[in-house]
C-alpha positions in Angstrom: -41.8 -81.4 -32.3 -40.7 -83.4 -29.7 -42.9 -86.3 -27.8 -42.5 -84.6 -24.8 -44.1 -81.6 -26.2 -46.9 -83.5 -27.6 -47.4 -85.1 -24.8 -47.8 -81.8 -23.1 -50.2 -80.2 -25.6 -52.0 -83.5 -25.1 -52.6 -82.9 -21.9 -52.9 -79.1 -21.8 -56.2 -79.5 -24.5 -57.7 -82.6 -22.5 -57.4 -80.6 -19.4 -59.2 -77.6 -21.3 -61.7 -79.7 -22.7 -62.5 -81.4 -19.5 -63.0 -77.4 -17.7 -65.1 -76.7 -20.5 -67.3 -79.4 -20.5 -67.9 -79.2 -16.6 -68.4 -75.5 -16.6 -70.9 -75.8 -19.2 -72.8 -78.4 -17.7 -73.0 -76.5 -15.0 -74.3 -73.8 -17.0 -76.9 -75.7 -18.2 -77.5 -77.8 -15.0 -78.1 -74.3 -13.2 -80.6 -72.8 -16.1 -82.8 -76.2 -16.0 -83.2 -75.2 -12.2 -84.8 -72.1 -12.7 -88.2 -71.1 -12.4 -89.6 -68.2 -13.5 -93.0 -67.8 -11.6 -91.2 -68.9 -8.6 -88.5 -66.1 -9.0 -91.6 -63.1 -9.4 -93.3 -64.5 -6.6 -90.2 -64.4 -3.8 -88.8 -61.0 -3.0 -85.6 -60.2 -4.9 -84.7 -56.9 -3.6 -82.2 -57.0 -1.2 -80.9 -53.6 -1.2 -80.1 -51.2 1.6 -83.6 -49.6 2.8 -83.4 -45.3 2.5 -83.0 -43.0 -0.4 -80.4 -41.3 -1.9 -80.7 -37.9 -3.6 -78.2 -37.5 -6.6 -80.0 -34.6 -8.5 -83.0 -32.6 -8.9 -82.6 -30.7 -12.4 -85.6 -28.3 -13.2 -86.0 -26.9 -16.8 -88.6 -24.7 -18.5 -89.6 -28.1 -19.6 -89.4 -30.8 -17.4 -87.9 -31.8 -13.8 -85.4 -34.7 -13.6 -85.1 -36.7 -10.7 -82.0 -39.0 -10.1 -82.1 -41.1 -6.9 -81.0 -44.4 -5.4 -84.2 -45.7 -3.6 -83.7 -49.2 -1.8 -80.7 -50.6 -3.6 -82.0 -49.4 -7.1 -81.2 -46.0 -9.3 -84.1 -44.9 -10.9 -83.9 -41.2 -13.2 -87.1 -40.0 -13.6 -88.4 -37.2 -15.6 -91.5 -35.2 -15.3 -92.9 -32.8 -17.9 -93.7 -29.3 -16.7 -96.6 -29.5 -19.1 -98.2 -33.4 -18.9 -100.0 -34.3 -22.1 -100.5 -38.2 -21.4 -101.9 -40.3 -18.0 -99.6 -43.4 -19.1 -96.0 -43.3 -17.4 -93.3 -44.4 -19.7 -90.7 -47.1 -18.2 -87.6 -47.5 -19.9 -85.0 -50.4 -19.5 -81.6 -50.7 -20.2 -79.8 -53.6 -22.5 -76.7 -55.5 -21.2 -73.1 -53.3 -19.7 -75.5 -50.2 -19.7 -77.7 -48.6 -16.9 -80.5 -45.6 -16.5 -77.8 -43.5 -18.3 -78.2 -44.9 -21.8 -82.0 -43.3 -21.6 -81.4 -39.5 -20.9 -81.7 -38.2 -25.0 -84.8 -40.2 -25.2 -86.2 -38.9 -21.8 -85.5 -35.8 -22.3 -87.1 -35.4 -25.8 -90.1 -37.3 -24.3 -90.5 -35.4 -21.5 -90.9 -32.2 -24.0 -93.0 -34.2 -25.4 -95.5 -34.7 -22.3 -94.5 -37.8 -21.1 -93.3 -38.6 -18.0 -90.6 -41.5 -17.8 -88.6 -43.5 -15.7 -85.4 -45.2 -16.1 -83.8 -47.5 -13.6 -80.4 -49.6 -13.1 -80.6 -53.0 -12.4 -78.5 -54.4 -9.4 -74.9 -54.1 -10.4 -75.3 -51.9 -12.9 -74.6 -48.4 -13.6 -75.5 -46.7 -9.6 -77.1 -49.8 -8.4 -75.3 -51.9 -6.0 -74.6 -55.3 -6.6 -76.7 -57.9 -4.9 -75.6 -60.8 -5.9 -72.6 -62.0 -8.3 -73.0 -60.7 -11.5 -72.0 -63.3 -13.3 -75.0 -65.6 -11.5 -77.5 -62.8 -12.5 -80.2 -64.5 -14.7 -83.4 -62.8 -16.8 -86.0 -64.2 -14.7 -83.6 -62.2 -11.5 -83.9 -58.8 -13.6 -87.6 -59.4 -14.9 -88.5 -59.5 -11.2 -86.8 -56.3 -10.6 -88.4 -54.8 -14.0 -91.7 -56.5 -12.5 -91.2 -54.2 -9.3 -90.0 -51.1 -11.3 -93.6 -51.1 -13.1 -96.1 -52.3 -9.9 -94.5 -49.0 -8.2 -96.6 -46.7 -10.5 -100.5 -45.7 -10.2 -101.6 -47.2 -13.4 -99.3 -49.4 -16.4 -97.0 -48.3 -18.4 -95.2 -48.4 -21.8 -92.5 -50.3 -21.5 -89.6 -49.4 -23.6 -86.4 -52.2 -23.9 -83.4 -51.7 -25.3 -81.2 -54.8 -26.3 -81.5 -57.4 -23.9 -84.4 -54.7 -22.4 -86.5 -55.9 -25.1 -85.7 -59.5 -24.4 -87.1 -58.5 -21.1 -90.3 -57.4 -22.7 -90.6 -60.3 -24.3 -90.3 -62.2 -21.0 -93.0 -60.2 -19.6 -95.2 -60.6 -21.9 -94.9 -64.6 -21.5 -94.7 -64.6 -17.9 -96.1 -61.3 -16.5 -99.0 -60.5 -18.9 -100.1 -57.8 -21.6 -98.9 -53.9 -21.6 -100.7 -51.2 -22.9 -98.0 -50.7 -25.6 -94.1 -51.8 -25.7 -91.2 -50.6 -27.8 -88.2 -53.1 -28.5 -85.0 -50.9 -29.7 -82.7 -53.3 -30.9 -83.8 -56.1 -29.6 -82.9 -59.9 -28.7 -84.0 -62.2 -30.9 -88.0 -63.9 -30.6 -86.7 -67.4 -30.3 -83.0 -68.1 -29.9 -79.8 -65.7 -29.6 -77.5 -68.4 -30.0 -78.9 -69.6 -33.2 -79.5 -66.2 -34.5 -76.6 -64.1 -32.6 -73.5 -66.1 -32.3 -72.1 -66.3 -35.9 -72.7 -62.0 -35.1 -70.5 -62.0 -32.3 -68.3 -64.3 -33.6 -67.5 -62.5 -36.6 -67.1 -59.0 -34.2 -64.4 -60.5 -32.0 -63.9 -64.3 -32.5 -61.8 -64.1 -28.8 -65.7 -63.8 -27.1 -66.5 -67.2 -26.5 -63.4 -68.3 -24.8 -62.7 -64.7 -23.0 -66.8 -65.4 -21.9 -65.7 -69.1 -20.4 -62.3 -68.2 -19.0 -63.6 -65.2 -17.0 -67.2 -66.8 -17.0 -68.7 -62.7 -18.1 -70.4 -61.4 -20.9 -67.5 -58.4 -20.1 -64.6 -59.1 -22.3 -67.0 -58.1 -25.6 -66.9 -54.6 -23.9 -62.9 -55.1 -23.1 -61.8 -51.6 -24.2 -63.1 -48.4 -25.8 -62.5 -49.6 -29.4 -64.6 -52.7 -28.9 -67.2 -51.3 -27.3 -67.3 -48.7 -29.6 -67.2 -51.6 -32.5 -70.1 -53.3 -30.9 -72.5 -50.5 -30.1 -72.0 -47.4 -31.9 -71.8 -46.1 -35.2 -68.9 -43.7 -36.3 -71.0 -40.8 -35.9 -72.5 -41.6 -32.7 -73.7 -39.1 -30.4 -71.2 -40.0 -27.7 -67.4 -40.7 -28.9 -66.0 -44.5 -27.9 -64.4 -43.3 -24.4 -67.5 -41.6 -23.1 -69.4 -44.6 -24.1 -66.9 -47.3 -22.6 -66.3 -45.3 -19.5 -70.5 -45.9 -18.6 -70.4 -49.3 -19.7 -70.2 -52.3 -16.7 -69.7 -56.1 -16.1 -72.7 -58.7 -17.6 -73.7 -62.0 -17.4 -72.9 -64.9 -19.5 -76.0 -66.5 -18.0 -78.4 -64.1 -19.4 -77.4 -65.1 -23.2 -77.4 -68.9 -22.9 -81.0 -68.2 -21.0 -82.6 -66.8 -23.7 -82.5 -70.0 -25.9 -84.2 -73.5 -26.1 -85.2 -75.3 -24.0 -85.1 -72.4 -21.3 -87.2 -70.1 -23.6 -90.0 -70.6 -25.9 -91.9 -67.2 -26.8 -95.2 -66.1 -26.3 -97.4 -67.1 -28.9 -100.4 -65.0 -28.7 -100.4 -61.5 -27.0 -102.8 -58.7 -27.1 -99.8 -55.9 -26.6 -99.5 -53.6 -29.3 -95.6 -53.8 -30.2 -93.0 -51.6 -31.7 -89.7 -53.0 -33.0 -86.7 -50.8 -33.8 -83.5 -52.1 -36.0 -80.5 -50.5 -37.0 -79.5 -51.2 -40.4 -75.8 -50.8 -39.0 -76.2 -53.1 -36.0 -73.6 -55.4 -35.3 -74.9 -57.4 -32.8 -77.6 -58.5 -34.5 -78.5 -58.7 -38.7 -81.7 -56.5 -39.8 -83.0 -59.8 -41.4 -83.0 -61.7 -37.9 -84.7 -58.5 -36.6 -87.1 -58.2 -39.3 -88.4 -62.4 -38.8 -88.4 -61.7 -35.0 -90.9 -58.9 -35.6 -93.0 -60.5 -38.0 -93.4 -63.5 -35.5 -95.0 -61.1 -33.2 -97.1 -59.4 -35.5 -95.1 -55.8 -34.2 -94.6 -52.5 -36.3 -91.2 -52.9 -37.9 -89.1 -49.8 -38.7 -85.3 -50.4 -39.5 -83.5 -47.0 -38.8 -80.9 -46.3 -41.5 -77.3 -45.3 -40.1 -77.7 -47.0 -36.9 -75.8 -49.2 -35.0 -77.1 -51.2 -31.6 -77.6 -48.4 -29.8 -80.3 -46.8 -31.5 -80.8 -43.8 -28.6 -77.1 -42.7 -28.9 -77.3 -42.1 -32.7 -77.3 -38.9 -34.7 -81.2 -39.9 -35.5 -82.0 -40.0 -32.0 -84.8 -37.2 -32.1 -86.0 -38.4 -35.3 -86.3 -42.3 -34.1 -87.5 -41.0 -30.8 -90.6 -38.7 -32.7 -91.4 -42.0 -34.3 -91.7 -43.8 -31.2 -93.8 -40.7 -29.8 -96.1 -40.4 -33.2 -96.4 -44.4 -32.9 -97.5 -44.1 -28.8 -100.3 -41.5 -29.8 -101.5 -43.3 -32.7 -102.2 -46.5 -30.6 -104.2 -44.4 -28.3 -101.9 -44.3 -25.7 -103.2 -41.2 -23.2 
């Protein structure tokens, strides 16, 4: 190799390192700015003002509603024969949007629940309002904040993924539910110390495809990955369906969720419901099992599964758990 070459290489990696080290302190610099009560108390929605009818779907058994209201898609479904008072609010995980709900909210609604899913701002139907690569959890938990305040009386909250990291944010900033049920959640204290080796050892590319394009997207960069990620091989939905829903994320949301941005709750009064799939790849069982007991929460690990719990061939069985579980606390 010639000195020329090294020289080159020298200069190429002290370039590289120099980026990285800016873009990350400006990652962190932005984070130590925010402030969470201060974000809940301003208005976030920006969206254009009117509603959109997508579909009104009427069954012996329930009548869904899909609309964009304000900026925001919400899919609601309302049983033809209501057994419970308490609305049900569901929210989505990272890449996904109200879609990822409609096995659930359909079963539920047979069920006598009524439901509502929504898409946050750039994601699925929802417009972007701003970049979605500045998008933060205290932006979404303001949205999630006004998702739940639009209903008579409050709900169960149901998160999936980075959903039930937004529980968890409620909980600490917002206040007590009368129930909440974490499918495959994010982590109780820190998703780097507890998720990276996982998403290293599922594509090892991640963290420099996340700082070159400064996106949470390249995980989800094709159908195979995505597939890889979230899905078991016997998934209810094949890798391209699954893929062709999916839509750009935030790098901001994961580094958020850590120390010394996040600390969580230590006493809440919520009674709590955590879901793991044994075949998760995003997150180990054992992680999800220490983040449950931290919280004091009902623990079931659902055999088979992968991350997204919903989309698996125990969907109606998980789903009659969550149901059984709701009526046993009382819920009405």
């Amino acid at each position: 190799m010639t000195k020329k070459l090294v020289s080159s290489l020298q200069v190429g990696l002290g370039v590289f390192a120099g980026w990285t080290i800016a873009q990350q302190g400006w990652v962190l610099w932005q984070l130590s700015q925010k402030d969470t009560a201060q974000t809940l108390a301003d208005q976030q929605n920006e969206g254009e003002p009117g509603r959109q009818e997508i579909e009104v779907l009427e069954t012996d058994t329930f009548i869904r509603q899909h609309v964009i209201e304000d900026g925001i898609e919400r899919v609601s479904y309302l049983p033809r024969q209501r057994r419970f008072e308490t609305p049900i609010v569901l929210q989505h995980g990272m890449w996904h949007g109200a879609w990822s709900w409609r096995g659930w909210q359909e079963l539920l609604a047979g069920w006598g629940w009524e439901s509502h899913a929504h898409s946050l701002p750039g994601h699925a139907l929802s417009p972007e309002q701003r970049p979605i690569p500045l998008c933060t959890l205290d932006y979404y938990l303001a949205f999630l904040k006004m998702e739940m305040a639009r209903l008579p009386q409050p709900p169960v909250l149901i998160g999936h993924s980075m959903g039930g990291a937004l529980i968890q944010w409620h909980l600490k900033y917002i206040g007590d539910l009368p129930a909440a049920v974490l499918v495959a959640p994010w982590v109780s204290h820190s998703m780097i110390g507890d998720g990276l080796w996982g998403l290293l050892r599922l594509d090892p590319m991640f963290p420099l495809l996340a700082m070159k394009d400064w996106s949470a997207s390249s995980l989800m960069r094709n159908p195979y990955r995505a597939a890889r990620a979230l899905i078991s091989e016997h998934a209810q939905v094949t890798p391209v369906e699954l893929f062709s829903q999916l839509g750009p994320e935030s790098i901001l949301v994961l580094y958020q969720h850590n120390p010394p941005f996040w600390q969580p709750p230590q006493q809440i009064g919520t009674p709590l419901l955590w879901l793991a799939g044994m075949r998760d790849a995003l997150l180990s069982e054992a992680d999800e099992r220490r983040s449950a007991a931290f919280y004091g929460a009902d623990y079931v690990a659902i055999p088979g599964a992968g991350h997204n719990i919903m989309m698996e061939p125990t969907q109606a069985k998980t789903a009659a758990q969550v149901h059984e579980w709701l009526v046993a606390q009382g819920i009405r």
